[in-house]
Jmol script that loads the backbone (N, CA, C; Angstrom):
load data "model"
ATOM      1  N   UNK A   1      -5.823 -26.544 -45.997  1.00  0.00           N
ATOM      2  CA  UNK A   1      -6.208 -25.557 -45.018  1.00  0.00           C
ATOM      3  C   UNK A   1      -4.945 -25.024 -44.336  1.00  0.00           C
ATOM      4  N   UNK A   2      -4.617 -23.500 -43.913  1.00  0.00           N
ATOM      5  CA  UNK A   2      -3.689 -22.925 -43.693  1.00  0.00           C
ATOM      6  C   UNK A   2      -3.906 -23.309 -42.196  1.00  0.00           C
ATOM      7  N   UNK A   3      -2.746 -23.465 -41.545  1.00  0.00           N
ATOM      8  CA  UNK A   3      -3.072 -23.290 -40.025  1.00  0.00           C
ATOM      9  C   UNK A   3      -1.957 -22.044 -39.333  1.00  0.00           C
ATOM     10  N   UNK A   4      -3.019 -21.870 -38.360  1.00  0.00           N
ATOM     11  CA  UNK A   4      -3.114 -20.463 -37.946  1.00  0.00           C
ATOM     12  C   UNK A   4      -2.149 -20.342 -36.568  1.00  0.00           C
ATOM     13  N   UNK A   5      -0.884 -19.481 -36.391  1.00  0.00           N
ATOM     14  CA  UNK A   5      -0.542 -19.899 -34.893  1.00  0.00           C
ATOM     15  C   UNK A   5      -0.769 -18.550 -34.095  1.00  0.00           C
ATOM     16  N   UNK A   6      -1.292 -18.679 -33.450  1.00  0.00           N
ATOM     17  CA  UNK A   6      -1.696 -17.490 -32.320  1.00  0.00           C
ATOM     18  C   UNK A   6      -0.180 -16.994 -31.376  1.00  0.00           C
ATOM     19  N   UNK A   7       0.209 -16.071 -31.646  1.00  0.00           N
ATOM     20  CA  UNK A   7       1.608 -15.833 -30.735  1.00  0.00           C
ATOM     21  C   UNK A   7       1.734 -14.687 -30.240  1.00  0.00           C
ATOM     22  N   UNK A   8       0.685 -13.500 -30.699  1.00  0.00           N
ATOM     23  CA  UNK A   8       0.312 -12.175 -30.154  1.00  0.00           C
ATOM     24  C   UNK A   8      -0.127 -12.515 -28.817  1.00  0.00           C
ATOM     25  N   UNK A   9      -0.337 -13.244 -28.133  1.00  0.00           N
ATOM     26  CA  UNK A   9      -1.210 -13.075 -26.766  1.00  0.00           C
ATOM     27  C   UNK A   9      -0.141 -11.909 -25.909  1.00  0.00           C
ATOM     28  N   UNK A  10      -0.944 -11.361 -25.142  1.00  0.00           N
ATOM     29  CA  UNK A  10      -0.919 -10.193 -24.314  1.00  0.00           C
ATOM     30  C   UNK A  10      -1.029 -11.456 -22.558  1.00  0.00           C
ATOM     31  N   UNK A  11       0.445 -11.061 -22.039  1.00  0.00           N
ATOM     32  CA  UNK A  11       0.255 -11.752 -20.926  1.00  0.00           C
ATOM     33  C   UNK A  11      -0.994 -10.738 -19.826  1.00  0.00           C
ATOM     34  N   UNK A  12      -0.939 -11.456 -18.699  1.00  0.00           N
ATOM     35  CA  UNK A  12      -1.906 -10.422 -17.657  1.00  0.00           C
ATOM     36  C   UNK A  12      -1.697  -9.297 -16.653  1.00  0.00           C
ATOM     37  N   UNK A  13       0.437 -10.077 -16.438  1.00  0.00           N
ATOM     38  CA  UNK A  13       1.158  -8.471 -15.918  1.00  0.00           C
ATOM     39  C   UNK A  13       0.964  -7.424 -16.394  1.00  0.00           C
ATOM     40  N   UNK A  14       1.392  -7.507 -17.773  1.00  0.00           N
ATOM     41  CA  UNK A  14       1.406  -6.779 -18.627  1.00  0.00           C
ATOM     42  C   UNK A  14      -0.013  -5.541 -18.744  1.00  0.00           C
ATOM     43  N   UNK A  15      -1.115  -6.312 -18.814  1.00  0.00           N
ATOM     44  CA  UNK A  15      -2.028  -5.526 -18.812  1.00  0.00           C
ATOM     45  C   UNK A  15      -2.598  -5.043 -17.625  1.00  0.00           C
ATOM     46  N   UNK A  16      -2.295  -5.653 -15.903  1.00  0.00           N
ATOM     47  CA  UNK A  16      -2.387  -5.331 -15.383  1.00  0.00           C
ATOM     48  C   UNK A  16      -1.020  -3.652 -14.611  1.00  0.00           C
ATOM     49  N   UNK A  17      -0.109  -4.318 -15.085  1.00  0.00           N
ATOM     50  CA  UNK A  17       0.820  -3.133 -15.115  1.00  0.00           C
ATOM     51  C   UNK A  17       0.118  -1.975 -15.737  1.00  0.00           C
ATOM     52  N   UNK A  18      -0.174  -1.888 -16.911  1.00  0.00           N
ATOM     53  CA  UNK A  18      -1.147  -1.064 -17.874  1.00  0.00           C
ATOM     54  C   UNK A  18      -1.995  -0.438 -17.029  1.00  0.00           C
ATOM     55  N   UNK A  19      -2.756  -0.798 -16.666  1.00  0.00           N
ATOM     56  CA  UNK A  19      -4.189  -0.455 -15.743  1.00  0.00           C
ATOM     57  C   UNK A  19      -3.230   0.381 -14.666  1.00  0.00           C
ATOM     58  N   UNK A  20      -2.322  -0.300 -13.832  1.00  0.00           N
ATOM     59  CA  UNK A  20      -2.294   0.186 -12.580  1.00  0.00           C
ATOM     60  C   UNK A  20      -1.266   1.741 -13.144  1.00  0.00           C
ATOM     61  N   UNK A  21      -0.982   2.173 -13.802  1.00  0.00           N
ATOM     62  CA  UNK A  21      -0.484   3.355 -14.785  1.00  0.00           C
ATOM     63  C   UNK A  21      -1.380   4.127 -14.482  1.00  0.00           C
ATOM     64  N   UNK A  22      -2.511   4.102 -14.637  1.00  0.00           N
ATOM     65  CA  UNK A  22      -3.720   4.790 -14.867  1.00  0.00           C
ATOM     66  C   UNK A  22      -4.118   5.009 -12.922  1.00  0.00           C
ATOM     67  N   UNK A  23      -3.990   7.023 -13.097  1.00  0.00           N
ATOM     68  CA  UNK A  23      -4.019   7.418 -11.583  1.00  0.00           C
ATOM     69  C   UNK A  23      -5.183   6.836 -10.473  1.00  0.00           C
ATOM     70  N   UNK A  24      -6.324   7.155 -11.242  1.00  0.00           N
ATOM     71  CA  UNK A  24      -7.586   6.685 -11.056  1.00  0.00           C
ATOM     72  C   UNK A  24      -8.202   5.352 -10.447  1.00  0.00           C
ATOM     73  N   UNK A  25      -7.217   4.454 -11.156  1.00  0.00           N
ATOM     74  CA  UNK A  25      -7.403   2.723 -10.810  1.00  0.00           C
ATOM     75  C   UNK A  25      -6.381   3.018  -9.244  1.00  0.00           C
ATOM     76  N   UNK A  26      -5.171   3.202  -9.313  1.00  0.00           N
ATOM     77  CA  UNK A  26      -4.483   2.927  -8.119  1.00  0.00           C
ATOM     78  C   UNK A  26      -4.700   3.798  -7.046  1.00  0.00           C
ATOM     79  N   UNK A  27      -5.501   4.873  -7.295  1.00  0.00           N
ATOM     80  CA  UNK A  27      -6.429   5.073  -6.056  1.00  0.00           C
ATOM     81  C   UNK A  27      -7.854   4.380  -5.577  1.00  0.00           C
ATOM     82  N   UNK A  28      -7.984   3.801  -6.435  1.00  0.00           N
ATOM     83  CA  UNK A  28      -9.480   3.047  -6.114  1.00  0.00           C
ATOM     84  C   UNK A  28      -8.717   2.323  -5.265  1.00  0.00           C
ATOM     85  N   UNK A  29      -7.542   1.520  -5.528  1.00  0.00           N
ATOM     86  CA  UNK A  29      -7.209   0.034  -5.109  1.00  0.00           C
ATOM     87  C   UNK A  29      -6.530   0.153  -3.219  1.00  0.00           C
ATOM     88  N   UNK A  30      -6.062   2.080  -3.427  1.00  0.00           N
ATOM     89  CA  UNK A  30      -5.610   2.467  -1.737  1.00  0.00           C
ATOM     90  C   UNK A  30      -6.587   2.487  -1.157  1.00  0.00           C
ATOM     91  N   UNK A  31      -7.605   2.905  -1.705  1.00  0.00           N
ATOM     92  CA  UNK A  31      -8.914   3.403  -1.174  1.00  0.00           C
ATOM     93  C   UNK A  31      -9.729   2.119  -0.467  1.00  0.00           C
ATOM     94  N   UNK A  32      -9.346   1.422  -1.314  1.00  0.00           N
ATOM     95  CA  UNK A  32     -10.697  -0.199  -0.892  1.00  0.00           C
ATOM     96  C   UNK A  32      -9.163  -0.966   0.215  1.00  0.00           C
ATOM     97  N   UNK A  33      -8.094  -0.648   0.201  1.00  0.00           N
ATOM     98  CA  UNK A  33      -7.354  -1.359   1.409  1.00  0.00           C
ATOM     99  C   UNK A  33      -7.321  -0.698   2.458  1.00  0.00           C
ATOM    100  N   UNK A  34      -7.743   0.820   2.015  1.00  0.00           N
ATOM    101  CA  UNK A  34      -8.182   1.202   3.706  1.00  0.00           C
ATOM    102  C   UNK A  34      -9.539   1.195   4.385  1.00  0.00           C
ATOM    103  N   UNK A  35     -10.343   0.895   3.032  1.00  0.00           N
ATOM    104  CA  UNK A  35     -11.998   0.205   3.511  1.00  0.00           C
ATOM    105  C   UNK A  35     -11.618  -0.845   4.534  1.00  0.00           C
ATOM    106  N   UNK A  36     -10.445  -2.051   3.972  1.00  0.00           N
ATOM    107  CA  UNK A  36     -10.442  -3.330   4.480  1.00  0.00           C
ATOM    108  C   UNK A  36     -10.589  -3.349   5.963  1.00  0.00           C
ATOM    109  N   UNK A  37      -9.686  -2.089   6.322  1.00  0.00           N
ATOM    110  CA  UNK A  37      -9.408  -1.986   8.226  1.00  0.00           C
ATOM    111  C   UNK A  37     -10.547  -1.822   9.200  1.00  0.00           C
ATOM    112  N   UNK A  38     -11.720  -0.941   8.261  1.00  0.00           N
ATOM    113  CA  UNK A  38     -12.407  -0.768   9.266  1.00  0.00           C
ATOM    114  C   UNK A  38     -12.946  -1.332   9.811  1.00  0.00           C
ATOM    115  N   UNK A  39     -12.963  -3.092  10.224  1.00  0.00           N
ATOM    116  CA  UNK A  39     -13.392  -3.609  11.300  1.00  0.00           C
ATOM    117  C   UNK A  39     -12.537  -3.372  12.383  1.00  0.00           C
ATOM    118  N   UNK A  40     -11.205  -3.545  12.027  1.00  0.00           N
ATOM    119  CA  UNK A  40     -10.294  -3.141  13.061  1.00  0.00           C
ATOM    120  C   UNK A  40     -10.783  -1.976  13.502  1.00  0.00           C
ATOM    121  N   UNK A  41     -10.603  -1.143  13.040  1.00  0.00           N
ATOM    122  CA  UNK A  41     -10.915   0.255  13.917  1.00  0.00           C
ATOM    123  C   UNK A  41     -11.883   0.403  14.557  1.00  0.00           C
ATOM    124  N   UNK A  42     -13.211   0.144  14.202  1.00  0.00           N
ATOM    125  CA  UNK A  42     -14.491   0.332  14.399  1.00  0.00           C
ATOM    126  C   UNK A  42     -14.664  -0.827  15.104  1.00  0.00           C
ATOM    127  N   UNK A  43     -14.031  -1.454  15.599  1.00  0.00           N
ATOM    128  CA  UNK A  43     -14.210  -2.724  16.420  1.00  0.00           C
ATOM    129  C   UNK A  43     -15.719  -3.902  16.014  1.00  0.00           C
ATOM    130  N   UNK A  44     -15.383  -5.118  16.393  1.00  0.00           N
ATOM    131  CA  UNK A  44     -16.472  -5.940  15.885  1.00  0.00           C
ATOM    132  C   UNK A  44     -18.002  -5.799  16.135  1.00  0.00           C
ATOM    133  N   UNK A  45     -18.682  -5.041  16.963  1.00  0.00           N
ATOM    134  CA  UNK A  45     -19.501  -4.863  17.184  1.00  0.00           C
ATOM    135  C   UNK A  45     -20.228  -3.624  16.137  1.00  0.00           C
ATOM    136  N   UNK A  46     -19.133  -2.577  15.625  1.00  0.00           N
ATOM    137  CA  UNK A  46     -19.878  -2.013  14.632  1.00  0.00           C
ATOM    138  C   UNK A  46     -19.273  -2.238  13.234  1.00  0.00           C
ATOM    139  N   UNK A  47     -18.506  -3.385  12.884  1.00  0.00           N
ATOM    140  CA  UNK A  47     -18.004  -3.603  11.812  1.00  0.00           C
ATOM    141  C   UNK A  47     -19.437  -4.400  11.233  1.00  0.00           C
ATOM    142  N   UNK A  48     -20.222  -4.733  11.979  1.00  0.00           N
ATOM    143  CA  UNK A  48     -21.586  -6.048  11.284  1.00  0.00           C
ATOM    144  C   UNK A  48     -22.451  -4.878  11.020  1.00  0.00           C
ATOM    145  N   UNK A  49     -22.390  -3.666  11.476  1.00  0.00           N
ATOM    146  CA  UNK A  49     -23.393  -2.621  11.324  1.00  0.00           C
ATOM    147  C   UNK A  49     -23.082  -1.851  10.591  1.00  0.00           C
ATOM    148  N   UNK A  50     -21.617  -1.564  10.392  1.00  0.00           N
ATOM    149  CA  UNK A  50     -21.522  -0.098   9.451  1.00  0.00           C
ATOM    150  C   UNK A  50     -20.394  -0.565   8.233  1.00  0.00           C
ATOM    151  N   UNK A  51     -20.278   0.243   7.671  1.00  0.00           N
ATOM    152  CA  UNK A  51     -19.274   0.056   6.325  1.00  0.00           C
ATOM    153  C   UNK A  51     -18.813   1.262   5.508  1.00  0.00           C
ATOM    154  N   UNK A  52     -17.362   1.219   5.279  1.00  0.00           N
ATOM    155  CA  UNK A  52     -17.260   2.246   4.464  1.00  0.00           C
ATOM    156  C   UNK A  52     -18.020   2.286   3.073  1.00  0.00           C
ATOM    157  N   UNK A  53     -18.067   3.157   2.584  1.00  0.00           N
ATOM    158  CA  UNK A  53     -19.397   3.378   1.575  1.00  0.00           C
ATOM    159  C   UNK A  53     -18.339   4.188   0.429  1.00  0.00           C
ATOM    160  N   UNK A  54     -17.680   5.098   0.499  1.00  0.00           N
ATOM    161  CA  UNK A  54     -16.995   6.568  -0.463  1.00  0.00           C
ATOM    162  C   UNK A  54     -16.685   7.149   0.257  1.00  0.00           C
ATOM    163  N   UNK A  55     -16.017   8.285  -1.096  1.00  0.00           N
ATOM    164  CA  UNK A  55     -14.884   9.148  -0.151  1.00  0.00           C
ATOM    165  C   UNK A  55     -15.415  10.542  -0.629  1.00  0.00           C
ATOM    166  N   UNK A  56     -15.660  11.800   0.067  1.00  0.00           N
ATOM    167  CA  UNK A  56     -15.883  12.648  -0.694  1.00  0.00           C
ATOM    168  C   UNK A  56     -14.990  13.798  -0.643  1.00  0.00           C
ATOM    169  N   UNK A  57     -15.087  14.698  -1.317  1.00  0.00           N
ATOM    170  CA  UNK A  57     -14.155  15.928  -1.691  1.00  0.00           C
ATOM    171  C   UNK A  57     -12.538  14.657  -1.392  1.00  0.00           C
ATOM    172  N   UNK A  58     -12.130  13.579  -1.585  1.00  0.00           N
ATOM    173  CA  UNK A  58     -11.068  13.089  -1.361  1.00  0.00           C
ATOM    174  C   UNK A  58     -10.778  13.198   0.565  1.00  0.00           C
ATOM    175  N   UNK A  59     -11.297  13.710   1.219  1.00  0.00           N
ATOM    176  CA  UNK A  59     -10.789  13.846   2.712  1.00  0.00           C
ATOM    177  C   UNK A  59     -11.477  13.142   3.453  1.00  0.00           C
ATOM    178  N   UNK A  60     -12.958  13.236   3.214  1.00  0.00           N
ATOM    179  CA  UNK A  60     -14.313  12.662   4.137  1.00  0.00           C
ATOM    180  C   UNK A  60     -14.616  11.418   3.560  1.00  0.00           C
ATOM    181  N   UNK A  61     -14.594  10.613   4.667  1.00  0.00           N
ATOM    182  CA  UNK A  61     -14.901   8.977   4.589  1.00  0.00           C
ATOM    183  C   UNK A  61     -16.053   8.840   4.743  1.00  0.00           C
ATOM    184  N   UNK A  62     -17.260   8.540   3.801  1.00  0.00           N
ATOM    185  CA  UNK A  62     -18.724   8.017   4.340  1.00  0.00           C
ATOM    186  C   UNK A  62     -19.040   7.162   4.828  1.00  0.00           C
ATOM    187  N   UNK A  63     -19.081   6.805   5.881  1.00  0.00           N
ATOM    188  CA  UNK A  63     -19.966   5.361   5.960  1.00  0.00           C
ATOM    189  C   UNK A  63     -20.808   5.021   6.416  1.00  0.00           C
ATOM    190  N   UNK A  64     -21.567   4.126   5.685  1.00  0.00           N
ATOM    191  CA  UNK A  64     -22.845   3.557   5.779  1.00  0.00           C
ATOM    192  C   UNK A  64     -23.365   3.029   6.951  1.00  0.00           C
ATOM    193  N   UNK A  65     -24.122   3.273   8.021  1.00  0.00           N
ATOM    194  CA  UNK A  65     -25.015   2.367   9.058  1.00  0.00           C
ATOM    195  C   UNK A  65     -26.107   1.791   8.602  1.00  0.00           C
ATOM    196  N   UNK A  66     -26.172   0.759   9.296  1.00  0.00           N
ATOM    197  CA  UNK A  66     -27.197  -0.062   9.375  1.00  0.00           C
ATOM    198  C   UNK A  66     -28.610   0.291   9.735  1.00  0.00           C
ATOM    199  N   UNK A  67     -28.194   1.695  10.957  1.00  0.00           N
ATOM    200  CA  UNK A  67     -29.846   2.031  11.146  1.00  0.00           C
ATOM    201  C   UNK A  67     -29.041   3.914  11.993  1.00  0.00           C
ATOM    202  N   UNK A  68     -29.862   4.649  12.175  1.00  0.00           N
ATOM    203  CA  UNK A  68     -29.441   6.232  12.972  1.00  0.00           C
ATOM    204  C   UNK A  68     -28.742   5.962  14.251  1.00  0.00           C
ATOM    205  N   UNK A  69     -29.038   4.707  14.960  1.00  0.00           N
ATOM    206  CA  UNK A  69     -28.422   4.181  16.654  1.00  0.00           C
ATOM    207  C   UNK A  69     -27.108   4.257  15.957  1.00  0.00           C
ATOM    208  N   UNK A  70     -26.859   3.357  15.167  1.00  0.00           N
ATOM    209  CA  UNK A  70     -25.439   3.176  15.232  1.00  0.00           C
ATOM    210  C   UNK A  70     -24.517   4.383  14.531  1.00  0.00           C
ATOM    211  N   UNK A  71     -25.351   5.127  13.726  1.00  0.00           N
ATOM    212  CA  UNK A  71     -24.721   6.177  13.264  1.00  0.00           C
ATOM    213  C   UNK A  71     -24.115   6.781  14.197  1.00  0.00           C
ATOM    214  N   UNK A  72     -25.123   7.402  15.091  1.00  0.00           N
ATOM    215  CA  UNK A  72     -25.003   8.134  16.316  1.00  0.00           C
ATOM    216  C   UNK A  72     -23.993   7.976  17.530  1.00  0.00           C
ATOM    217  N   UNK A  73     -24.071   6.221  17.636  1.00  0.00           N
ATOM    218  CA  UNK A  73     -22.825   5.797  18.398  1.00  0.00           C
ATOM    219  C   UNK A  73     -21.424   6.370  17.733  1.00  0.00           C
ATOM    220  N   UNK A  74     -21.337   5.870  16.455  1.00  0.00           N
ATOM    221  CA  UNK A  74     -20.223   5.844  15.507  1.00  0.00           C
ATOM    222  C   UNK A  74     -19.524   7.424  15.476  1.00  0.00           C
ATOM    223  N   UNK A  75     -20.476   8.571  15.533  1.00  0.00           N
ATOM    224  CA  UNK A  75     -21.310  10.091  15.766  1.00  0.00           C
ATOM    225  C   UNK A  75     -19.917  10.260  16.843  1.00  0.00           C
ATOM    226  N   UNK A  76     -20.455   9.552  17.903  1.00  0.00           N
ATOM    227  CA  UNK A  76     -19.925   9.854  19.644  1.00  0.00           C
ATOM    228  C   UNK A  76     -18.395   9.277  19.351  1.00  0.00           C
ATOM    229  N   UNK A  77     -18.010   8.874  18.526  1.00  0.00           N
ATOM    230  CA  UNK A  77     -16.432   7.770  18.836  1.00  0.00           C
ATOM    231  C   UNK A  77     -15.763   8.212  17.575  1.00  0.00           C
ATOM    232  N   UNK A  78     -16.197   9.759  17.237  1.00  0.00           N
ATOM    233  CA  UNK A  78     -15.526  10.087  15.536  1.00  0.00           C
ATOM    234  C   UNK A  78     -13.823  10.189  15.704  1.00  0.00           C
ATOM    235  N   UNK A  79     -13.671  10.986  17.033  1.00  0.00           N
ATOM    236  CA  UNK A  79     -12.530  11.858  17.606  1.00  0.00           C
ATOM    237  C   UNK A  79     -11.375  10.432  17.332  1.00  0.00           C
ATOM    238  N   UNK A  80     -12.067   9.258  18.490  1.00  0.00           N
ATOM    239  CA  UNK A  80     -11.086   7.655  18.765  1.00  0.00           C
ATOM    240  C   UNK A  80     -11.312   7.236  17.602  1.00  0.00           C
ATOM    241  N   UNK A  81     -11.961   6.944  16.766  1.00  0.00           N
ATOM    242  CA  UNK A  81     -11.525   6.363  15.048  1.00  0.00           C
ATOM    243  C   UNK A  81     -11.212   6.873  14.003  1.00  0.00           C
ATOM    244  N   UNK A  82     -11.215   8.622  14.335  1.00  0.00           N
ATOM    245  CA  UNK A  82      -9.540   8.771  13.647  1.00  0.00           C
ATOM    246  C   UNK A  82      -8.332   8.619  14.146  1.00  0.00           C
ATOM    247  N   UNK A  83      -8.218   9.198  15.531  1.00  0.00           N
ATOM    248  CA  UNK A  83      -7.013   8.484  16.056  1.00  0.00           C
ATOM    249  C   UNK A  83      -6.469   6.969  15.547  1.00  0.00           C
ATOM    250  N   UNK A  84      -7.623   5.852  15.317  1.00  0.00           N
ATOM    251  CA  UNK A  84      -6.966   4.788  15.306  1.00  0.00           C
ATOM    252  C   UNK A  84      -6.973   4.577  13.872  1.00  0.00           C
ATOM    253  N   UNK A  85      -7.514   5.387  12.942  1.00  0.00           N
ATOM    254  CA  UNK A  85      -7.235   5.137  11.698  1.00  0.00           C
ATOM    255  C   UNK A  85      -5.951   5.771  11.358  1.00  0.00           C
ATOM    256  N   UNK A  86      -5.132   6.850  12.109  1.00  0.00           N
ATOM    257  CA  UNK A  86      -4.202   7.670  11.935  1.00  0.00           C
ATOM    258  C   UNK A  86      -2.790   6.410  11.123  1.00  0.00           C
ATOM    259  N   UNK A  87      -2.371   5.482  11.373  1.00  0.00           N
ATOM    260  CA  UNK A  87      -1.569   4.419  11.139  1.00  0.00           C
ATOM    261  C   UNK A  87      -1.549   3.812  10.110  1.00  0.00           C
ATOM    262  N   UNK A  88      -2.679   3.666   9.673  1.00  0.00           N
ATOM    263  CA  UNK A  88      -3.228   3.095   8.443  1.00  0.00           C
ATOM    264  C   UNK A  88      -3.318   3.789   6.972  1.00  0.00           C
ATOM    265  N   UNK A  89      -3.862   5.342   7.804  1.00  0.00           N
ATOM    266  CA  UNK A  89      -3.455   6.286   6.579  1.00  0.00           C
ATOM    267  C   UNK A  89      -2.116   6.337   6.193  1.00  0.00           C
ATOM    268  N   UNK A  90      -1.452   6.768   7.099  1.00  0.00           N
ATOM    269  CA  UNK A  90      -0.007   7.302   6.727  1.00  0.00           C
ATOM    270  C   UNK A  90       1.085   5.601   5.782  1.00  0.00           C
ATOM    271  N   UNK A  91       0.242   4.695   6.609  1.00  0.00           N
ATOM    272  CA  UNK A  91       1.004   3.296   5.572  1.00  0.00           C
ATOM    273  C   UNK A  91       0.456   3.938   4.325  1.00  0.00           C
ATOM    274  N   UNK A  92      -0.599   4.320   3.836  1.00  0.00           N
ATOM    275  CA  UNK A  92      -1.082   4.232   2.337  1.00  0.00           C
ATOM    276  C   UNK A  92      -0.866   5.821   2.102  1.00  0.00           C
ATOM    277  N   UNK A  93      -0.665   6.345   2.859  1.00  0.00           N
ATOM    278  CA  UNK A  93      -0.409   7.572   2.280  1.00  0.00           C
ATOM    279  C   UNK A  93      -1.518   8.654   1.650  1.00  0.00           C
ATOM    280  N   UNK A  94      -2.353   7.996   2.575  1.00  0.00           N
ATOM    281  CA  UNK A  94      -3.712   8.878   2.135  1.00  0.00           C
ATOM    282  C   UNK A  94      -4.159  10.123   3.223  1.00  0.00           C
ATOM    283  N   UNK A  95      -4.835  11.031   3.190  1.00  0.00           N
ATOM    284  CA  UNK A  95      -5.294  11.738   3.832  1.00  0.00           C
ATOM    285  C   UNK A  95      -7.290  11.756   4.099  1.00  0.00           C
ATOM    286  N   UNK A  96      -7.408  11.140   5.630  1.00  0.00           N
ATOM    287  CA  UNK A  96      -8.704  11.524   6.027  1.00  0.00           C
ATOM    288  C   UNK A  96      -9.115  12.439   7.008  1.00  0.00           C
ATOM    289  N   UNK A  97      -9.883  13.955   6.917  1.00  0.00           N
ATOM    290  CA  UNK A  97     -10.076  14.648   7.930  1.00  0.00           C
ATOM    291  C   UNK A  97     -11.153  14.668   8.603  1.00  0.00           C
ATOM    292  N   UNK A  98     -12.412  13.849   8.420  1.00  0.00           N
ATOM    293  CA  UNK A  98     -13.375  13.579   8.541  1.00  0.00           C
ATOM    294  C   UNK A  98     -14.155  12.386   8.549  1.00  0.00           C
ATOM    295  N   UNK A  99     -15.100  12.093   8.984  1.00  0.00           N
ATOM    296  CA  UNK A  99     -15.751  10.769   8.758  1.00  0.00           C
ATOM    297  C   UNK A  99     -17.398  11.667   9.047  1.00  0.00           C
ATOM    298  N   UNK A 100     -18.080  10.686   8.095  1.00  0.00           N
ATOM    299  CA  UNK A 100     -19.574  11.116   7.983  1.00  0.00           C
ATOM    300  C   UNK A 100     -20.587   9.456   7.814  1.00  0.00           C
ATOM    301  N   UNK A 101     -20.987   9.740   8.953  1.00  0.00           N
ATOM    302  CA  UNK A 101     -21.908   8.221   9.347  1.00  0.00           C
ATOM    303  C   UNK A 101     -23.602   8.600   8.805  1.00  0.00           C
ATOM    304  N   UNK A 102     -23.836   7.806   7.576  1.00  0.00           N
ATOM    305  CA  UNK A 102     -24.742   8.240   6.807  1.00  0.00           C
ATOM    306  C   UNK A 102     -25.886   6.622   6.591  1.00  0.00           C
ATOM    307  N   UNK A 103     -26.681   6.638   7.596  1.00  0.00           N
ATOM    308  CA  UNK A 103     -27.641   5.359   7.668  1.00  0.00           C
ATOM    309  C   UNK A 103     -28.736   5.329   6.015  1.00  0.00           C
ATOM    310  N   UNK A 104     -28.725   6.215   5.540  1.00  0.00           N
ATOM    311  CA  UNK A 104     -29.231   6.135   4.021  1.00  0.00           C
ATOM    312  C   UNK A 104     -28.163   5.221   3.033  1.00  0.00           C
ATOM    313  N   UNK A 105     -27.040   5.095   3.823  1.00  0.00           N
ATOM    314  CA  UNK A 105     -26.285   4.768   2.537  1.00  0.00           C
ATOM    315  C   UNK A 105     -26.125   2.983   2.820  1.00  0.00           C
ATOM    316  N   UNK A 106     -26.994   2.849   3.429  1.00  0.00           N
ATOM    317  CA  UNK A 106     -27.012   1.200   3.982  1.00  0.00           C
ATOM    318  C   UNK A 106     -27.574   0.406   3.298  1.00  0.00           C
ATOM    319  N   UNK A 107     -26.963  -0.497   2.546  1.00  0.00           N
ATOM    320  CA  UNK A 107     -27.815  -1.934   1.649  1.00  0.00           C
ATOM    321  C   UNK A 107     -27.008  -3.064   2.236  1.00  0.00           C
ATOM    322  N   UNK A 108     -28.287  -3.919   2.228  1.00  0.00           N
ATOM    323  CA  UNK A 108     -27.519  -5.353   3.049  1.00  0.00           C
ATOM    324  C   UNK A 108     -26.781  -5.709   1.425  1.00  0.00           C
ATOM    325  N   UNK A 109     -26.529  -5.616   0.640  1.00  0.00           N
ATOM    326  CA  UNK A 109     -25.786  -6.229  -0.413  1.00  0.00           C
ATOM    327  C   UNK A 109     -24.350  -5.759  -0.192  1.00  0.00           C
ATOM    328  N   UNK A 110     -23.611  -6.829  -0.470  1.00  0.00           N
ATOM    329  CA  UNK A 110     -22.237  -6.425   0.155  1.00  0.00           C
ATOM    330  C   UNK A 110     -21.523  -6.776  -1.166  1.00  0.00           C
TER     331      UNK A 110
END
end "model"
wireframe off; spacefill off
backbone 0.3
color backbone group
């Protein structure tokens, strides 16, 4: 019986280098580290209620409430959580001009 030695393996830098090449992936990956903040911003009381959800036309941040109250709060405090997201963008180098508090887009599955 011939024996066989396996020496092609493909390390995981490698293919992760690969991936992160690709424009598409390394904006997903800015995108979900500036999801990460929004408890910070949105402070703890609406971080258990709301969540970033998507991004649309690339500028407008959706996010999800828990129920229309908190939308509405979230609604009233759009002006102060861009201000305090202003820091966070410019680390990642992204641009947000908007935020849209959308209680349809709410699933307790996280």
């Amino acid at each position: 019986m011939k024996k066989v030695l396996y020496t092609d393996f493909v390390g995981t830098d490698s293919i992760i280098e690969k991936m992160l090449e690709k424009k598409e992936i390394r904006k997903a990956i800015t995108r979900n580290n500036l999801y990460r903040f929004w408890g910070k911003i949105a402070g703890a009381k609406f971080a258990q209620n709301s969540r970033p959800h998507s991004m649309i036309g690339g500028n407008i941040m959706v996010i999800a409430c828990a129920n229309g109250v908190v939308a509405q709060e979230l609604m009233l405090k759009k002006t102060q959580l861009l201000v305090k997201f202003k820091p966070y963008l410019e680390s990642l180098k992204l641009k947000v001009t908007d935020l849209k508090f959308d209680p349809k887009k709410w699933s307790n599955e996280v």
